[in-house]
N, C-alpha and C positions, 0 to 999 in steps of 0.2 A: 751480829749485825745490830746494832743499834734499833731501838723502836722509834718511828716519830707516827707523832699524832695529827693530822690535819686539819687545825683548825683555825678558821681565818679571826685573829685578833682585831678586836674592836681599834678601833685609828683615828687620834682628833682630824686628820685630814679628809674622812670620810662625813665628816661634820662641819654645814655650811659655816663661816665666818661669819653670818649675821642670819636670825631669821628674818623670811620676807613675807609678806604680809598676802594673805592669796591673792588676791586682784591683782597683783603684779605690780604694785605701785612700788616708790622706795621704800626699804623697812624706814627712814628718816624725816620722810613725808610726814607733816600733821596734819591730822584731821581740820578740814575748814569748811566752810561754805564760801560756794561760787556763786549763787545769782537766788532771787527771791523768783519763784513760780507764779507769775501774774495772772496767771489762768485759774489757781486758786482764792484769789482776792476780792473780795463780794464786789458783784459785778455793781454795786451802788457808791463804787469810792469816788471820791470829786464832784458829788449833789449832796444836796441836801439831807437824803435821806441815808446816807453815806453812817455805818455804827460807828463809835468811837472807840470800841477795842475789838478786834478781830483777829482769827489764827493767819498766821503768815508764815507758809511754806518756803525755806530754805533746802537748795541742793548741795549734799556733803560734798566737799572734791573729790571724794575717794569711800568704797566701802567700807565703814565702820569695821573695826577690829570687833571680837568677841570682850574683851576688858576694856574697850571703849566705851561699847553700850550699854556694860555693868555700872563701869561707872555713869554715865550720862542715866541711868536708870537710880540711880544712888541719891541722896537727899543731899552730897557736893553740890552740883549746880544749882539749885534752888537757893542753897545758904548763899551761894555764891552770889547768885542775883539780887536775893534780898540785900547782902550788903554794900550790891554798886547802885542800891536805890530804886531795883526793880523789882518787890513783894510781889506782884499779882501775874507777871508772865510765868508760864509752863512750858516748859521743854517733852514733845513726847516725839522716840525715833519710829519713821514709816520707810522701811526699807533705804532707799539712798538720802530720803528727807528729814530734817529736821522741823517737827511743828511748830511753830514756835505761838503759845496761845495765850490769848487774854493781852495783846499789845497791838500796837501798828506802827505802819510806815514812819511816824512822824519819830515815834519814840528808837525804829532802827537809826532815821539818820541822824538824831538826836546820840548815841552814845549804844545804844544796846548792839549795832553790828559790831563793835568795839569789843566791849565785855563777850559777846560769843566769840566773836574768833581767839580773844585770850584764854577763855575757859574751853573748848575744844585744842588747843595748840597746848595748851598744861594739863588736858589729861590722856593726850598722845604722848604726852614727854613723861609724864609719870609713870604709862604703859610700859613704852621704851624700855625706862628702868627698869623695872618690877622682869621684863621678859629678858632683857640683858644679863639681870644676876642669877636668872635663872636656866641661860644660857651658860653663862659662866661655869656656875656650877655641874649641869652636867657634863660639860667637855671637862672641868678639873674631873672628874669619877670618871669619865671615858679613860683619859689618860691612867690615871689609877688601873683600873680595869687592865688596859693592855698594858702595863707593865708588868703587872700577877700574873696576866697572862706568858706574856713572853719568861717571865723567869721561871713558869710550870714548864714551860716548853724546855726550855736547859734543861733543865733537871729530867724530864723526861730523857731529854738528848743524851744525856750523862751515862744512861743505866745501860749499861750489858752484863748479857747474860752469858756466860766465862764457866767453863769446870775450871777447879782448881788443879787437877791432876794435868800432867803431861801424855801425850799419844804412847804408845810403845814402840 
């Protein structure tokens, strides 16, 4: 009687088509901001006594990925800023917010909500990448995998164990 071995072979079907990002958003969604937190905004804006540069909280549309906030922690966005002509704003992430500091209102509707949603939407798309090839590749080694697998199985399948004499 033939031996078999049961063992369940690894299967790209068993491996999603795309990863998705936990919050449940689309993995194709980029990272953006929806609306500026007016509740954070010095309660002195539209007087006189109103500062000229202030932090100004921004809500991400969606929870930052883990290599979103590597990079947004990365010295990219700062270069990035300085060369659309913004040296002194600072990006730092608080949970679903972006702070955005040492600017204000004038300078978002002036071009800076512009430059942010470009530089968060290029380094979700960059993420994207970087997590796509690296999907890629383990589903090409999954397949790999179960086919070593499955050709161990034949050959296992193959072996009996046979005398070579006849009965009497």
């Amino acid at each position: 009687m033939p031996m078999t071995v049961d063992t369940p072979a690894p299967s790209r079907n068993s491996i999603p088509a795309h990863p998705t990002p936990a919050d449940g958003s689309s993995p194709g969604a980029d990272l953006g901001l929806s609306s500026v937190l007016t509740g954070s905004l010095p309660p002195t804006l539209g007087t006189p006594a109103a500062p000229e540069r202030y932090q100004v909280d921004a809500v991400f549309t969606r929870r930052p990925l883990p290599a979103e906030l590597d990079a947004l922690a990365s010295s990219a966005p700062h270069d990035a800023l300085l060369a659309a002509g913004y040296p002194d704003v600072t990006l730092r992430v608080s949970d679903r917010r972006l702070e955005i500091g040492n600017s204000n209102l004038e300078e978002l509707e002036g071009g800076l909500s512009t430059v942010l949603a470009d530089l968060l939407a290029g380094i979700s798309r960059r993420v994207r990448q970087v997590e796509s090839a690296a999907f890629d590749k383990a589903a090409a080694a999954a397949d790999i995998e179960h086919k070593r697998t499955e050709s161990v199985l034949q050959r296992v399948g193959s072996i009996t164990f046979r005398t070579t004499s006849t009965p009497e």
